[in-house]
N, C-alpha and C positions, 0 to 999 in steps of 0.2 A: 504493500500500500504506500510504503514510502519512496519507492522507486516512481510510483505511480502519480504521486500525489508532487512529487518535485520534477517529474518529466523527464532523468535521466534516461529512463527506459525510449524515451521517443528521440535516439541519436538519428543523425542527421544518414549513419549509415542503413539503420534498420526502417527510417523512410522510404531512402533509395530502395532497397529489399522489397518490400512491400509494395511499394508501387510499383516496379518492373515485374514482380508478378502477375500483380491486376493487370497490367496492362495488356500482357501475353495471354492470359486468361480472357480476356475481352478481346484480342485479335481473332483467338483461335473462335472463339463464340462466334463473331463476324464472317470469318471464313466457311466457317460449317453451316452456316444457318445460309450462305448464297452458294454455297458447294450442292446442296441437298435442298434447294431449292426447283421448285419442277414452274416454271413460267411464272405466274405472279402469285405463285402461294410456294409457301416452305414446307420442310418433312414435314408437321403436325397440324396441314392444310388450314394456315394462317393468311394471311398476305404478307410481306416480310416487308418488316418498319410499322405491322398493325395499322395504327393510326393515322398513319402515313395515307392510307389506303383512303379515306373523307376525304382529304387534301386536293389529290391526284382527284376522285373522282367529282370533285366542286370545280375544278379546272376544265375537265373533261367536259360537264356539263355546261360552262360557260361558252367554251370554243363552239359547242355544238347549239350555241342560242339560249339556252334555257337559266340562266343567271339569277332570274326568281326564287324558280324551283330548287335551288339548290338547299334551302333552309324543309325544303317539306319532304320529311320523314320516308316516307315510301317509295316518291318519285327516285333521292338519292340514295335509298337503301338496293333497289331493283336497278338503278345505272352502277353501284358497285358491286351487285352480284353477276351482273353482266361483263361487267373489265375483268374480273375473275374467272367467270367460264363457271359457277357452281351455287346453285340456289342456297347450300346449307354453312355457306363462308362466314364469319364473324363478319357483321357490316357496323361502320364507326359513326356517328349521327354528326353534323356540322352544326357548329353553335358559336362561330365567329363573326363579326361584326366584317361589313361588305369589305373593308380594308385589307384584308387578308385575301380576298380573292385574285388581288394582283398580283399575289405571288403564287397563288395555286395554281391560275390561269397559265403564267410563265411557264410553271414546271410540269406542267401538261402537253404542253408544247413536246417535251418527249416521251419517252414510252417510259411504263412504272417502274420498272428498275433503274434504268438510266436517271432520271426524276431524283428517286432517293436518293443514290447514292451524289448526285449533284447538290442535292439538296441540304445532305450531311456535312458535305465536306466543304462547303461557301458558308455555313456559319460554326461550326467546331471551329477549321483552321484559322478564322478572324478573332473569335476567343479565347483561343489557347494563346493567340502574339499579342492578347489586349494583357492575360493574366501576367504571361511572363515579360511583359515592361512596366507593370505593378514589381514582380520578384525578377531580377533576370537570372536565373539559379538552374542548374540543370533538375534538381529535384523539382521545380517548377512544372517542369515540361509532362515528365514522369506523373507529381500528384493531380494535374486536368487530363490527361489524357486516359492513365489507370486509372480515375475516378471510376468507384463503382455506380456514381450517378450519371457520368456518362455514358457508359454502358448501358445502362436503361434508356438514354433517352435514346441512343443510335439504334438499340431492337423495337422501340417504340416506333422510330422516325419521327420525332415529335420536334417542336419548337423551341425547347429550351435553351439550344445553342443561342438561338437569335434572343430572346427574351433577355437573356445574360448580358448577352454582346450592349444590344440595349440601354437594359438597366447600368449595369458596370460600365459600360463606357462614358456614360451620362454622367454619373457619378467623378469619375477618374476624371472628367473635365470640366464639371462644375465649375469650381474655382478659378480654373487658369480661362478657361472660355467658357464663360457660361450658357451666350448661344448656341453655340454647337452642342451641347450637353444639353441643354434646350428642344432643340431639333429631333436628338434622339430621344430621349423623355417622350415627346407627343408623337411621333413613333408607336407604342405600346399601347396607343389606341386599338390597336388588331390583337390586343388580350386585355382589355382593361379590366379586368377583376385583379391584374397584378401589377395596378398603377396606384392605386387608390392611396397609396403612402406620400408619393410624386408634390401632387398639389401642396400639402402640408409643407414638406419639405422646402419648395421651394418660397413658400409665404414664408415661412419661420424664417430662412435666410436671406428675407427680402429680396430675393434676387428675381429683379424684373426683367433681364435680358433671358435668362433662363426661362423665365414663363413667357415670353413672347417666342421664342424661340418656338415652345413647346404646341402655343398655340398656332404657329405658322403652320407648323409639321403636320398636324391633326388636320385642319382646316385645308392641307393643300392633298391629303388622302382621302379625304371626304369628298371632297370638290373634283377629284381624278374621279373617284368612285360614281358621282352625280352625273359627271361627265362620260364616263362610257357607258356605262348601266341605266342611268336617271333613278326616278325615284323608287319604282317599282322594287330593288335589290332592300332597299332602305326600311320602305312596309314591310317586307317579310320578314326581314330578319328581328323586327320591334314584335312583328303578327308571333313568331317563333319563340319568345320568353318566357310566357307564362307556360307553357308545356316543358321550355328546358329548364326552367326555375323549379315545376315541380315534380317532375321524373328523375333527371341527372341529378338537381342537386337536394329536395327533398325526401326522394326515397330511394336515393342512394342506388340510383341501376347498376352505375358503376362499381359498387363492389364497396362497403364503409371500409374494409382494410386498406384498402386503395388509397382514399381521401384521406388528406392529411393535414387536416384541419380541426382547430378544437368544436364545430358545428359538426362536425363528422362524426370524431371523437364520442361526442354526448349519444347520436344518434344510434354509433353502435352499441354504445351502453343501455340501451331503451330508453332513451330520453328521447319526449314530444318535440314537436317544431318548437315551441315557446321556450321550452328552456334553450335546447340547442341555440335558438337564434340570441338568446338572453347572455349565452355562453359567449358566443361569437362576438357579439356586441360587444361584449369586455375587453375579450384581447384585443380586436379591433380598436378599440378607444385608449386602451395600456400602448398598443401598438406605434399610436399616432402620438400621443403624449412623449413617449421615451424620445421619441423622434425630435418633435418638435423642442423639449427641454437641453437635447443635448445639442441641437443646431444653437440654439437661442443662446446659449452657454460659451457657446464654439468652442465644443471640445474639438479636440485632435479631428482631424478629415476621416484619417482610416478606421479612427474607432466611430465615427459617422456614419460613413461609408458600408463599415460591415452590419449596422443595425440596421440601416433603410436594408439593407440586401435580406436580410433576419426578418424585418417586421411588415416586408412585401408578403412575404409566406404566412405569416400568423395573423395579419388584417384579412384575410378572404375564405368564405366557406369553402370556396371549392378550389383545390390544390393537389397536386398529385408530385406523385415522387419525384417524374423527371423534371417538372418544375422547381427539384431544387437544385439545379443547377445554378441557379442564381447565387446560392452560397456558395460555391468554388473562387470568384472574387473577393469574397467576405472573407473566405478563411488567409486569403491569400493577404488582403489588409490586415487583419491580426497578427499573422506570422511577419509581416514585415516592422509591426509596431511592438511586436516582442524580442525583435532579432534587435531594435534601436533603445527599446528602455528597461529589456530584461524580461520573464515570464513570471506573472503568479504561481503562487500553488495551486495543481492541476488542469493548469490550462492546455498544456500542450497534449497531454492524455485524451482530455477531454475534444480537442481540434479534430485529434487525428480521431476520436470515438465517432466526431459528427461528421465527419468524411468515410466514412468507411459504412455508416447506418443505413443507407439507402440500400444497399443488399440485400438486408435480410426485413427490413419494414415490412414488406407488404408481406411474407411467412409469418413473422410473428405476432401482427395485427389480425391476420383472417384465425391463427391456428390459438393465439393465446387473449384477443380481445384487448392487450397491450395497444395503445397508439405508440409506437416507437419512432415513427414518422416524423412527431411535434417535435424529437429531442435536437436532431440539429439546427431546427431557427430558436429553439429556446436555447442552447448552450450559447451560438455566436450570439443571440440579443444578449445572454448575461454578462459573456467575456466582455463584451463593447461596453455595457453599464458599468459594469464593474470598472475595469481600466479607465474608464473616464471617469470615475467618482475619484480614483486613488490620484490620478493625475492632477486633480482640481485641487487634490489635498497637500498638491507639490509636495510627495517623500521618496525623494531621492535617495539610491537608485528601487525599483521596483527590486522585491527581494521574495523568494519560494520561502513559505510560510506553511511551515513543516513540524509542527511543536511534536517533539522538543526540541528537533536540530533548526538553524536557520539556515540556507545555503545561499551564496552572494548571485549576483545576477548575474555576474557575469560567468558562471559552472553550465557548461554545456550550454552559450546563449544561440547556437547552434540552430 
């Protein structure tokens, strides 16, 4: 516990270790899942990237006219059993706002495999060179790539690359340009259930270039959107909420182990809409509070930086694993603001606990009712809080708080 609790145990070598395993281990998963793939479904007659699968066929159905239709359940359940070749296929429901169609439409343009994997690799490689000019460190490269979160999102085929890229970029240039960080902000309109932290942030830090920026962004996806679709994409997609408000996220079709939220959370536990939302509400408002208190404070950037990335995940009912991607930046601002002012007691255990948790979440949710999901936006929100309470309390140098030994910061700041 002591090895544990002062972080020796997380050297700089047994990182490396650990993560060129993952990583290998997620190669060979990548390799075998398109080796044993038969046309656009894999061995265990998936479609390979899953979710991926809505995307491609919201695109398909745009090319082909039909841009309305694509929020209605049946028409885009029976045009994905169709690109499939197989009536009994897992079909994915769309529940994106029309801004995302410009990129489904794009990558429709080619055929479904070519699509994903193009798809994968134009926002992964952008965030792995956004993470490591946050750390330029070769275990950098190693902990985004072996991430076992992103390994989910690449079998998923999901968005998270880009949501990150996004979010964390936005972030990492706040400061220095805030309209550009601006730009990208309102961007994330094509997932805004994991924006809702955004506004706050940028009022707390009065920064009006930022929010104009943000609203450029929005307002010139909209207007592209109005502009080739008209209104008609816009009614449906408003016409399509109350059904995805109360199927996906009140009764949890998606699987409550899945969702990784504390609205989730309550639900699996047999708790009502009321509480659950009663629930949610709170973290949501804890969520937005820490936010705004430590902008307003101006603590340190990166212990900033990794709460917004922490409390984008714990302000939203509806979250899933590979959405936390967004933490891979976060952890990477904490590692960099531990490596400059030394680590707490059991921080670095706990980093690497929150990076490594997306593996086994959704097993030990469905099999043991555990949310283990919450644990990594709750540890990076606590590391941020915490380190910026110790920091405001100027006590030089930060030191591992170990009773009864005390170890100096600078032992393994590695």
């Amino acid at each position: 516990m002591e090895l544990l609790a002062s972080g020796r145990v997380v050297s700089a070598e047994r990182v490396r270790a650990v993560s060129t395993v993952t990583l290998a281990i997620s190669i060979l998963c990548i390799v075998w899942l398109f080796a044993t793939a038969d046309g656009t479904l894999d061995a265990l007659g998936r479609p390979p990237g899953t979710d991926f699968s809505n995307v491609w066929t919201a695109g398909r159905m745009v090319l082909d006219g039909k841009a309305p239709f694509v929020w209605s359940w049946p028409e885009h359940f029976a045009v994905q059993r169709a690109v499939h070749g197989r009536e009994e296929v897992d079909v994915f429901g769309w529940h994106y706002p029309p801004p995302f169609l410009l990129i489904a439409t794009a990558l429709a343009t080619l055929p479904y495999v070519p699509a994903l994997i193009a798809w994968q690799i134009s926002t992964l490689a952008p965030l792995t060179v956004m993470i490591w000019r946050l750390l330029p460190r070769r275990e950098t490269l190693l902990l985004t790539l072996g991430a076992p979160v992103a390994l989910i999102c690449l079998t998923h085929g999901h968005n998270g690359f880009l949501t990150a890229l996004l979010l964390g970029g936005g972030l990492a240039l706040m400061d220095r340009r805030p309209f550009l960080a601006g730009i990208l902000f309102g961007c994330l309109i094509y997932k805004p259930q994991l924006a809702l932290i955004i506004p706050a942030l940028l009022l707390a830090d009065r920064n009006w270039r930022a929010i104009a920026g943000a609203f450029l962004s929005a307002a010139i996806l909209v207007a592209a959107t109005l502009l080739v679709w008209g209104l008609p994409v816009w009614q449906a997609f408003f016409d399509s909420l109350p059904l995805t408000r109360a199927v996906v996220i009140e009764q949890g079709v998606t699987g409550w182990h899945k969702i990784m939220s504390p609205f989730a959370t309550v639900r699996m536990w047999g708790g009502g809409l009321t509480m659950s939302y009663a629930v949610q509400l709170a973290a949501t408002i804890a969520s937005i509070t820490a936010v705004v208190v430590l902008t307003c404070r101006k603590a340190d950037a990166d212990l900033r930086n990794a709460l917004v990335c922490a409390a984008t995940l714990l302000s939203t009912p509806y979250v899933l694993d590979y959405d936390a991607v967004v933490l891979l930046p976060a952890l990477a601002w904490l590692w960099r603001h531990g490596r400059a002012n030394g680590y707490l007691s059991w921080e670095k255990s706990l980093m690497l606990f929150a990076w490594f948790t997306p593996l086994v979440a959704r097993q030990v949710g469905e099999w043991t009712l555990i949310p283990l999901g919450l644990a990594p936006p709750l540890i990076v929100a606590a590391i941020s809080v915490r380190r910026a309470v110790h920091q405001s309390m100027t006590i030089p140098p930060f030191t591992f708080r170990v009773w009864p030994v005390t170890y100096p910061a600078s032992l393994d700041a590695r």
